[in-house]
C-alpha positions as CSV (number, residue, x, y, z in Angstrom):
1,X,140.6,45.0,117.4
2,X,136.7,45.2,118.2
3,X,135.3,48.7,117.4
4,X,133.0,48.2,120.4
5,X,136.0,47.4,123.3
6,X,138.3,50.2,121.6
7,X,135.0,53.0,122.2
8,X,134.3,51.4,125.4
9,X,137.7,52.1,126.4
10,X,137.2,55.4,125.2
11,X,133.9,56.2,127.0
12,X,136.1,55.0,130.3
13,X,138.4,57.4,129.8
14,X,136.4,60.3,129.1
15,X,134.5,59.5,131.8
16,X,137.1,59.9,134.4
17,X,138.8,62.7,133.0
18,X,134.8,64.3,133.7
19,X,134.6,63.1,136.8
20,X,138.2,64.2,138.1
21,X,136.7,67.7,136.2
22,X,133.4,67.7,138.5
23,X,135.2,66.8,141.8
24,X,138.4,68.9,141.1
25,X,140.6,66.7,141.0
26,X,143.4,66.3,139.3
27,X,144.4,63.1,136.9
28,X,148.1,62.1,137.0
29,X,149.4,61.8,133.3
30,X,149.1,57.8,132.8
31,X,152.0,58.7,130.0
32,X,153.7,61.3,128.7
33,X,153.6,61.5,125.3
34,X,157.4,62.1,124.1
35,X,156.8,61.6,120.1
36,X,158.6,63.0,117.5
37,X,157.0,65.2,114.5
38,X,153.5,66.4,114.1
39,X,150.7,64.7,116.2
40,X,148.0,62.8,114.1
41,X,144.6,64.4,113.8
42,X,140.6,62.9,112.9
43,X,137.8,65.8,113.2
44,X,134.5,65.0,113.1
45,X,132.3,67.5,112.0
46,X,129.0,68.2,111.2
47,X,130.0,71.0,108.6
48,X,127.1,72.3,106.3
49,X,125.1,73.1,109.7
50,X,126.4,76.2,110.5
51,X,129.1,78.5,108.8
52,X,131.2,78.3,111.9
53,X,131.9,74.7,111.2
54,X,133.5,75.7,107.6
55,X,135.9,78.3,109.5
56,X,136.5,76.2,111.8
57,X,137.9,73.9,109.1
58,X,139.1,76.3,107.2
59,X,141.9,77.1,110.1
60,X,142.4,73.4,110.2
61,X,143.7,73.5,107.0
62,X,146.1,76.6,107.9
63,X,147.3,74.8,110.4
64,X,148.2,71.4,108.4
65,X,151.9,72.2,107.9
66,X,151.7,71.0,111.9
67,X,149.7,68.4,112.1
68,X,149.1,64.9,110.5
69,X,145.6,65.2,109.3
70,X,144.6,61.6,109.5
71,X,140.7,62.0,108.6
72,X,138.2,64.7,108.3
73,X,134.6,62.7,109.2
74,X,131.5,64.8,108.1
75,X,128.7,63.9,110.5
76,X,125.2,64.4,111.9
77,X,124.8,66.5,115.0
78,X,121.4,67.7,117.0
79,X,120.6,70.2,114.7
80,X,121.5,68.3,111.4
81,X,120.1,65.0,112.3
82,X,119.9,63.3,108.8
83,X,122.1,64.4,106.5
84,X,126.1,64.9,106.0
85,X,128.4,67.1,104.1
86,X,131.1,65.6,102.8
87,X,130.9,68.0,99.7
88,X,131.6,71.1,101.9
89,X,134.7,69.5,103.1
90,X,136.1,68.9,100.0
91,X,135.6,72.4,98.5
92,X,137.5,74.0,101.1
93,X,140.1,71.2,100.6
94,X,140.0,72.5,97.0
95,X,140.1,76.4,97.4
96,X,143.2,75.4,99.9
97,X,144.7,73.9,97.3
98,X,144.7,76.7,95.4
99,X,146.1,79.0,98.1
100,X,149.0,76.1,99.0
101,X,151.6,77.9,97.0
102,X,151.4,81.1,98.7
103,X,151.5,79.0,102.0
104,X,155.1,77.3,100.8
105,X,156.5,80.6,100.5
106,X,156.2,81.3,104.3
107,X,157.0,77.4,105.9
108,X,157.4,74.5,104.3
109,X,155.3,71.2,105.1
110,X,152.1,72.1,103.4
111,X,149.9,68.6,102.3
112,X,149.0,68.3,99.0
113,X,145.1,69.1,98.6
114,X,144.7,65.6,96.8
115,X,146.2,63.9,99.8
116,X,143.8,65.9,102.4
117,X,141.0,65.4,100.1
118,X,141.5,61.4,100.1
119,X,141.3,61.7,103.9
120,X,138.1,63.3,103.4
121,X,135.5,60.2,104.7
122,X,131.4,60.5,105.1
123,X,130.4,59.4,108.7
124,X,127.1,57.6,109.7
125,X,123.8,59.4,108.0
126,X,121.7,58.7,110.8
127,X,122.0,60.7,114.6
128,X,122.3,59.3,117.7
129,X,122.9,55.8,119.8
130,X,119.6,55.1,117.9
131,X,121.8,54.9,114.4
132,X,124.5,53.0,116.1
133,X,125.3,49.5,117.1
134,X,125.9,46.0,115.6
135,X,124.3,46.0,112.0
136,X,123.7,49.6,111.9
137,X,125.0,52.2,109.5
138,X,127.6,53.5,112.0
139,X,129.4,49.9,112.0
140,X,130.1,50.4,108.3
141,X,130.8,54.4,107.5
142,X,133.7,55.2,106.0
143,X,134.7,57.3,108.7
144,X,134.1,54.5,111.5
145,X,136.7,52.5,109.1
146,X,139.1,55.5,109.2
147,X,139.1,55.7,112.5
148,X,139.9,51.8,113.3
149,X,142.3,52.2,110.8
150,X,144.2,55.3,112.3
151,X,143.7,53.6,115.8
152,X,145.5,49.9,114.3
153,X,148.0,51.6,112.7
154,X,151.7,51.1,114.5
155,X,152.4,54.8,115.7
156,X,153.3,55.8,118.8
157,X,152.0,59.1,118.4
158,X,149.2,60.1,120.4
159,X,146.0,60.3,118.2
């Protein structure tokens, strides 16, 4: 599937959902989603900006028993405009790992910290429509490819 038709589509979307928003009106459910087990999950953050962004992931990670955590994308962001932190991710991946056990004894379903911290992906290093486009760093991040992966992938839950 073309990476630009599938972000067009979601740029439509989005769009409408705003517009509906700004005119108070309300959208219809297209679908409803009646899936089974946990819904599937990509975050894109631009952690190492701010120490809000590692909380924020931090209670991602306590709430993993419920969700399939499909990707974690480290990215840019208007006040961290050239670099990315996958590093941070991973160390709090880590220090979750080392709380896990305690976390079994109340439910079950914990991930494994090695599976979370292969699902750990570096997004584009530059910020902005400038960085993106056909030949551009964006096409080809790991996390782009995560995210065409999670979105090809047969599974009718919603991502």
């Amino acid at each position: 599937m073309d990476c630009r038709k599938m972000l067009a589509g979601v740029m439509a979307v989005l769009g409408l959902g705003l517009a509906a928003t700004l005119t108070g009106q309300s959208l219809g459910p297209a679908q409803v989603d009646d899936f089974a087990g946990h819904p599937r999950v990509i975050v894109i953050s631009d952690i190492g900006n701010e120490p809000d962004d590692q909380m924020s992931l931090v209670r991602l990670l306590l709430y993993s028993n419920e969700l399939e955590i499909e990707g974690m994308i480290a990215a840019t962001s208007t006040w961290q405009r050239t670099a990315i932190h996958p590093e941070t991710m991973r160390k709090l991946i880590e220090a979750y790992g080392e709380a896990r056990p305690n976390l079994l004894l109340n439910a079950q379903g914990w991930p494994e910290a090695q599976e979370l911290l292969d699902r750990v992906y570096a997004g584009q290093p530059g910020y902005g429509m400038a960085s993106t486009g056909e030949g551009k760093a964006s096409e080809d991040s790991e996390g782009a490819r995560a995210i065409v992966r999670a979105l090809e992938r047969d599974d009718s839950r919603p991502l």
